[in-house]
VOLUMFI-19271 format. One record per atom (N, C-alpha, C, O, CB): residue number from 1; atom name; x, z, y. Coordinates in steps of 0.05 Angstrom, whole numbers, always signed. Glycine has a CB too. Layout:
! VOLUMFI-19271
+------+------+--------+--------+--------+
| resi | name |     c1 |     c3 |     c2 |
+------+------+--------+--------+--------+
|  NUM |   CA |      X |      Z |      Y |
...
+------+------+--------+--------+--------+
This chain:
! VOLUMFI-19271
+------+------+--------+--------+--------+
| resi | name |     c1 |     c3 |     c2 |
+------+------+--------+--------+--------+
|    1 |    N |    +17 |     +0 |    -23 |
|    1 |   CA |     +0 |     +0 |     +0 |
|    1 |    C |    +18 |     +0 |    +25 |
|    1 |    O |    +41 |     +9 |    +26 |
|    1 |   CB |    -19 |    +24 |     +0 |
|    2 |    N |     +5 |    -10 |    +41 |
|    2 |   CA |    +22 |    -23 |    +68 |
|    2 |    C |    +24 |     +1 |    +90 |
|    2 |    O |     +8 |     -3 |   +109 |
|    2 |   CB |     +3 |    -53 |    +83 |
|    3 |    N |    +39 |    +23 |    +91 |
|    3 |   CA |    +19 |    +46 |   +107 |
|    3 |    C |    +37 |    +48 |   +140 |
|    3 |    O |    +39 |    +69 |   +154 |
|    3 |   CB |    +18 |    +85 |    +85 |
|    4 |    N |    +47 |    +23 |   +147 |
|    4 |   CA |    +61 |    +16 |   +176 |
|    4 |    C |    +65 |     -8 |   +178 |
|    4 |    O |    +77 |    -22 |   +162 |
|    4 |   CB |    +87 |    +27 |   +182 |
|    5 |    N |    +53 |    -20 |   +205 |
|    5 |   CA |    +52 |    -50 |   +212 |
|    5 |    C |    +47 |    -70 |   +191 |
|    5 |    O |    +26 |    -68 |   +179 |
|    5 |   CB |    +77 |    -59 |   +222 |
|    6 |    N |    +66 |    -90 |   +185 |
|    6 |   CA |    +52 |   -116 |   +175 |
|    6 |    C |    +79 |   -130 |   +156 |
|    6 |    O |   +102 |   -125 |   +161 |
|    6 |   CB |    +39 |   -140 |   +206 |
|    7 |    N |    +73 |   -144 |   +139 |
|    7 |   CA |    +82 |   -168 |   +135 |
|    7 |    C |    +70 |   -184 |   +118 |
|    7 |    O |    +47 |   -177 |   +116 |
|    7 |   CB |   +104 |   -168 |   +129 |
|    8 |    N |    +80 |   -215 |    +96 |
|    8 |   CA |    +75 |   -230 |    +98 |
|    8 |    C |    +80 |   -234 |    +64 |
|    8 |    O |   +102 |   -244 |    +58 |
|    8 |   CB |    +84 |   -240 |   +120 |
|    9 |    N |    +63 |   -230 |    +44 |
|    9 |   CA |    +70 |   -228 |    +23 |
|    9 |    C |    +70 |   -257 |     -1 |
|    9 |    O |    +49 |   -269 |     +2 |
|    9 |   CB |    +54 |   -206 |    +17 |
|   10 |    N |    +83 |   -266 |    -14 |
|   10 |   CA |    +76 |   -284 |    -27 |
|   10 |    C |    +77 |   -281 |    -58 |
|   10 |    O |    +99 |   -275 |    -68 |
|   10 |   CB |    +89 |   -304 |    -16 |
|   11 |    N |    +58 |   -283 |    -70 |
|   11 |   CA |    +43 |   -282 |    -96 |
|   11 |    C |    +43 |   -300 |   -116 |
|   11 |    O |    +20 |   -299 |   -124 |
|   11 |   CB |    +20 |   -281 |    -93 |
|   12 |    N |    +56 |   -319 |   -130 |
|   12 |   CA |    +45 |   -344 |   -137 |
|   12 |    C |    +50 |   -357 |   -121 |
|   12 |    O |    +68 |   -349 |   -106 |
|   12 |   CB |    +23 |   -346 |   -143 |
|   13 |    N |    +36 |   -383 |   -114 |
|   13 |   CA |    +37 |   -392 |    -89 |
|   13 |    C |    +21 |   -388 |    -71 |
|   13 |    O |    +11 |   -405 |    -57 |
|   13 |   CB |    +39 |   -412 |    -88 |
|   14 |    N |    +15 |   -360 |    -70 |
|   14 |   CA |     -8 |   -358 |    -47 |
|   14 |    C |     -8 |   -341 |    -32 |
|   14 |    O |    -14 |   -319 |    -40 |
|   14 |   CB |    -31 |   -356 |    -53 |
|   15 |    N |     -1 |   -346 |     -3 |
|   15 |   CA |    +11 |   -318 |    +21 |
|   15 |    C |    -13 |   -300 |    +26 |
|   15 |    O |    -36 |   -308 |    +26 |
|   15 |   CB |    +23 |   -329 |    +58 |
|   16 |    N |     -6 |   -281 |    +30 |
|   16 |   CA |    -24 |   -255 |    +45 |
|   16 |    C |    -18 |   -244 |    +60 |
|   16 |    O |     -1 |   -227 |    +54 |
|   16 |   CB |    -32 |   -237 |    +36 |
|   17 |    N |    -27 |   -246 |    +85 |
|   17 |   CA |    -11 |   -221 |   +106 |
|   17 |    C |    -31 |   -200 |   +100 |
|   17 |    O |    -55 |   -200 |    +94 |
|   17 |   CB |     -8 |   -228 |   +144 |
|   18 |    N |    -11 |   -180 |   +104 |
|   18 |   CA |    -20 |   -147 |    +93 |
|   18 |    C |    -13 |   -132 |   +116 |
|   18 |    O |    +10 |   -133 |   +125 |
|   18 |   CB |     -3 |   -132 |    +64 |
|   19 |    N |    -35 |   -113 |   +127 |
|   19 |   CA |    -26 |    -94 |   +157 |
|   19 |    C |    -35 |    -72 |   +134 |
|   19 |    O |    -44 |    -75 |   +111 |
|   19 |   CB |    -49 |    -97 |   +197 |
|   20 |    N |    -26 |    -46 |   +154 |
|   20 |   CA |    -35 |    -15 |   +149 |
|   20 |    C |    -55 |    -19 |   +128 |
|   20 |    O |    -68 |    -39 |   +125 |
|   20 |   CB |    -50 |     +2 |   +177 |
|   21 |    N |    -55 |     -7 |   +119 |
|   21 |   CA |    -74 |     +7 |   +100 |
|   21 |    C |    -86 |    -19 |    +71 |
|   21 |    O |   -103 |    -13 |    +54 |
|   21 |   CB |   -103 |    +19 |   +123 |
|   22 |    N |    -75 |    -41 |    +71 |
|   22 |   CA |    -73 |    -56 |    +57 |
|   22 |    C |    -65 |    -58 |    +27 |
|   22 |    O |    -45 |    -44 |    +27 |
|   22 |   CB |    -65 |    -66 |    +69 |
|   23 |    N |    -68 |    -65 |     +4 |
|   23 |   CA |    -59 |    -61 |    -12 |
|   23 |    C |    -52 |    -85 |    -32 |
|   23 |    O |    -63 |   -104 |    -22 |
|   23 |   CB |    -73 |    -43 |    -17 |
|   24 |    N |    -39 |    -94 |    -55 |
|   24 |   CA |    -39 |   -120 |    -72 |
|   24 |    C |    -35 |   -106 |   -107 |
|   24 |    O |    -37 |    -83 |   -115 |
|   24 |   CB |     -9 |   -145 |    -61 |
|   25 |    N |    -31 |   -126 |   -116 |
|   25 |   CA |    -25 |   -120 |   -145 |
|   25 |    C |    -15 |   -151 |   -150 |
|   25 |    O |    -22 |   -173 |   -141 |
|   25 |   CB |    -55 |   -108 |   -166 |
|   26 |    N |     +7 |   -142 |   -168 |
|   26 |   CA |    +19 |   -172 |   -182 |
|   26 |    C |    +21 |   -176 |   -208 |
|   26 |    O |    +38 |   -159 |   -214 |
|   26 |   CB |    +45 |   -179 |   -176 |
|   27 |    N |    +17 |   -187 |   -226 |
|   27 |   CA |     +9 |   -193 |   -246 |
|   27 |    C |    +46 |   -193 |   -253 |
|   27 |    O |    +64 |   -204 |   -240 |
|   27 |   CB |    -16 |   -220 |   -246 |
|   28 |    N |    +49 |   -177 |   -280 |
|   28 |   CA |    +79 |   -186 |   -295 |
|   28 |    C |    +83 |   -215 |   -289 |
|   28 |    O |    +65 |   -232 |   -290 |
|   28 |   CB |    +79 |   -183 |   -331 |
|   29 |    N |   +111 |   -219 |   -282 |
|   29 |   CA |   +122 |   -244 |   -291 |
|   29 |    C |   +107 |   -267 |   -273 |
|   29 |    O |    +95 |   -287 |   -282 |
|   29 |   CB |   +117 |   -247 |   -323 |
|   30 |    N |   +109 |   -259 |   -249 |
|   30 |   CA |    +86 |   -278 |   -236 |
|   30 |    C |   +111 |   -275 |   -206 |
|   30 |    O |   +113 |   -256 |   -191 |
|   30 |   CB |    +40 |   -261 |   -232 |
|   31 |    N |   +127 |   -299 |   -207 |
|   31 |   CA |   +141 |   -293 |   -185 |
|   31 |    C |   +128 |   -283 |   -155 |
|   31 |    O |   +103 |   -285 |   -151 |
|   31 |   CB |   +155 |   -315 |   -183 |
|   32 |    N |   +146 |   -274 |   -135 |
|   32 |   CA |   +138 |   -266 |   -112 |
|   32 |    C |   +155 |   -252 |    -94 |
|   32 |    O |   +175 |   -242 |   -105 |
|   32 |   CB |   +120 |   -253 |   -115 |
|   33 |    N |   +152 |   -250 |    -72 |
|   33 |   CA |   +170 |   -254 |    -44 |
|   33 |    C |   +153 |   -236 |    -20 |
|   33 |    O |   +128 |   -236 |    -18 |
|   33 |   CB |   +173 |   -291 |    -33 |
|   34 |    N |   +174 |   -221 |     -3 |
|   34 |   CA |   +153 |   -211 |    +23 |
|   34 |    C |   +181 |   -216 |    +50 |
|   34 |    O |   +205 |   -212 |    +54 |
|   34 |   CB |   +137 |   -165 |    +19 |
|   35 |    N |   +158 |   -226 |    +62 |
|   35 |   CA |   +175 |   -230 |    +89 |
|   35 |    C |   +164 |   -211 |   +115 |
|   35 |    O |   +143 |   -215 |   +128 |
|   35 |   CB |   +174 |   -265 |    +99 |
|   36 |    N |   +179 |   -193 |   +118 |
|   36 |   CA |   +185 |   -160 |   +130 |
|   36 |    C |   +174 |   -182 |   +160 |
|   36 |    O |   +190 |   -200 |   +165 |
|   36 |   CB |   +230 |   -139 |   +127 |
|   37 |    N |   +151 |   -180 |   +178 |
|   37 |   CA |   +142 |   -188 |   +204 |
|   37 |    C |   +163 |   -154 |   +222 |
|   37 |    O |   +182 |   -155 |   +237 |
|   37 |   CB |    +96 |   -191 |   +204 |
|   38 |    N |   +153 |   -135 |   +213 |
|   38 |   CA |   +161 |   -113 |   +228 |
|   38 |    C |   +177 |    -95 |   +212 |
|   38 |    O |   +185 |   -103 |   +190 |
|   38 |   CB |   +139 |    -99 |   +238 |
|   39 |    N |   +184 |    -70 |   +221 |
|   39 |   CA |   +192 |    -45 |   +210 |
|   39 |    C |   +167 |    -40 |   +190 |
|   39 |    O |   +152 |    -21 |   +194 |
|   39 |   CB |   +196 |    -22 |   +235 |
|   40 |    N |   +166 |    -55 |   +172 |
|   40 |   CA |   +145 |    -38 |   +150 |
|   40 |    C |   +149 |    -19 |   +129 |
|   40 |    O |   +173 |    -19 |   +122 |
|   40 |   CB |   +133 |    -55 |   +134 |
|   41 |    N |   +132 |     -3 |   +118 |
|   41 |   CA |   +134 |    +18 |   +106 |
|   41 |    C |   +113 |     +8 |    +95 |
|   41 |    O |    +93 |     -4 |   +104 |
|   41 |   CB |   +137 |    +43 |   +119 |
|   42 |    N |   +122 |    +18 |    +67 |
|   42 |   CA |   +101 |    +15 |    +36 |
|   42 |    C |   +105 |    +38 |    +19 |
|   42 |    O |   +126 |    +49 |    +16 |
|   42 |   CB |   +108 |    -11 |    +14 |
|   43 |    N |    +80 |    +45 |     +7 |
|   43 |   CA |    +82 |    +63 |    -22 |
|   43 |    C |    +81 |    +32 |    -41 |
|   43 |    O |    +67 |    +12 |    -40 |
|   43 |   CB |    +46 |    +93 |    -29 |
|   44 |    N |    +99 |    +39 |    -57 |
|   44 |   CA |    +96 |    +20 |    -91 |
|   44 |    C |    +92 |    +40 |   -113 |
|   44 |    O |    +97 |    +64 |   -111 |
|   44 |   CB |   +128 |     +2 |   -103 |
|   45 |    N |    +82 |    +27 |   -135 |
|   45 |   CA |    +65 |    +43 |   -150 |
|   45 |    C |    +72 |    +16 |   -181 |
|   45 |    O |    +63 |     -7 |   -181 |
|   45 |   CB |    +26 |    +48 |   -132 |
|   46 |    N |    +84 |    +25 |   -196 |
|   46 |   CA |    +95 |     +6 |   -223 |
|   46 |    C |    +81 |    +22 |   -239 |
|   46 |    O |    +82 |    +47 |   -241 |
|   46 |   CB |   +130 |     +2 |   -232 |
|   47 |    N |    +61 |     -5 |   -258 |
|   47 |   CA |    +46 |    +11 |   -281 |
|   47 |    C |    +63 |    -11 |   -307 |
|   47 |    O |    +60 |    -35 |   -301 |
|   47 |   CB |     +2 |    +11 |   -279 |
|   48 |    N |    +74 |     -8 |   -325 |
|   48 |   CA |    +70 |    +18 |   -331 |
|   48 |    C |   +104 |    +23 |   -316 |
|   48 |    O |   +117 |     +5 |   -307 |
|   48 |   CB |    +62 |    +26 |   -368 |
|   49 |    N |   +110 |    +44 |   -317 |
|   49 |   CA |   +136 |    +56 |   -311 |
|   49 |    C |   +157 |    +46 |   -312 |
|   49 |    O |   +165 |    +41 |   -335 |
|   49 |   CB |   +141 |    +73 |   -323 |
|   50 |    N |   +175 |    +36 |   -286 |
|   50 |   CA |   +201 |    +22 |   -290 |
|   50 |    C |   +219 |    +33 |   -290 |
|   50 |    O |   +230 |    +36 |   -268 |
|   50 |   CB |   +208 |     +5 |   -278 |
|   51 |    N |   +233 |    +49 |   -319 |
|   51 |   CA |   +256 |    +67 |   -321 |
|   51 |    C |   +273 |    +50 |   -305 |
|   51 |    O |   +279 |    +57 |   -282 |
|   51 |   CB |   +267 |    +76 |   -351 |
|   52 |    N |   +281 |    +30 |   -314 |
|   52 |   CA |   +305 |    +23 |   -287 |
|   52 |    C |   +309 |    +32 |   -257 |
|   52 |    O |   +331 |    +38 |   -248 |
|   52 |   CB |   +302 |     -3 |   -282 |
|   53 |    N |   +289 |    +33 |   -245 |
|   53 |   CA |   +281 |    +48 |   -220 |
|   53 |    C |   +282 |    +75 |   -213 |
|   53 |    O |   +281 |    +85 |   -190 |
|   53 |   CB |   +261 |    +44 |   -217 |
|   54 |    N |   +283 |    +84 |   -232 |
|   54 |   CA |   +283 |   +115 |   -233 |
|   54 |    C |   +307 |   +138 |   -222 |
|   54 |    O |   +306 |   +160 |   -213 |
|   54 |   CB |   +281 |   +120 |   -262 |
|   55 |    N |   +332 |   +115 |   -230 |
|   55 |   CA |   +358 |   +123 |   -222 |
|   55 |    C |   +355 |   +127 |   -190 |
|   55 |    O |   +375 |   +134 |   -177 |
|   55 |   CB |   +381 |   +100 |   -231 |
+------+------+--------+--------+--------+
């Protein structure tokens, strides 16, 4: 969830701009890209659990 300013997310081939309080989901294995418009700030949320990340 998007919880400061904005940017510009791409999914597949299909962009979304996302402000405050916005949210997405990406399907495994489904490339994708975000292009930072501002100082944004996000919560991410990996189901199921990406031990790699954990470090």
């Amino acid at each position: 969830m998007i919880t400061r300013d904005k940017d510009i997310m791409t999914i597949g081939d299909q962009d979304y701009q996302l402000a405050a309080g916005d949210s997405w989901a990406i399907p495994g294995s489904v490339e994708h890209s975000v292009k930072v418009l501002k100082q944004v700030e996000a919560i991410e949320v990996f189901v199921p659990v990406r031990e790699d990340y954990l470090d």
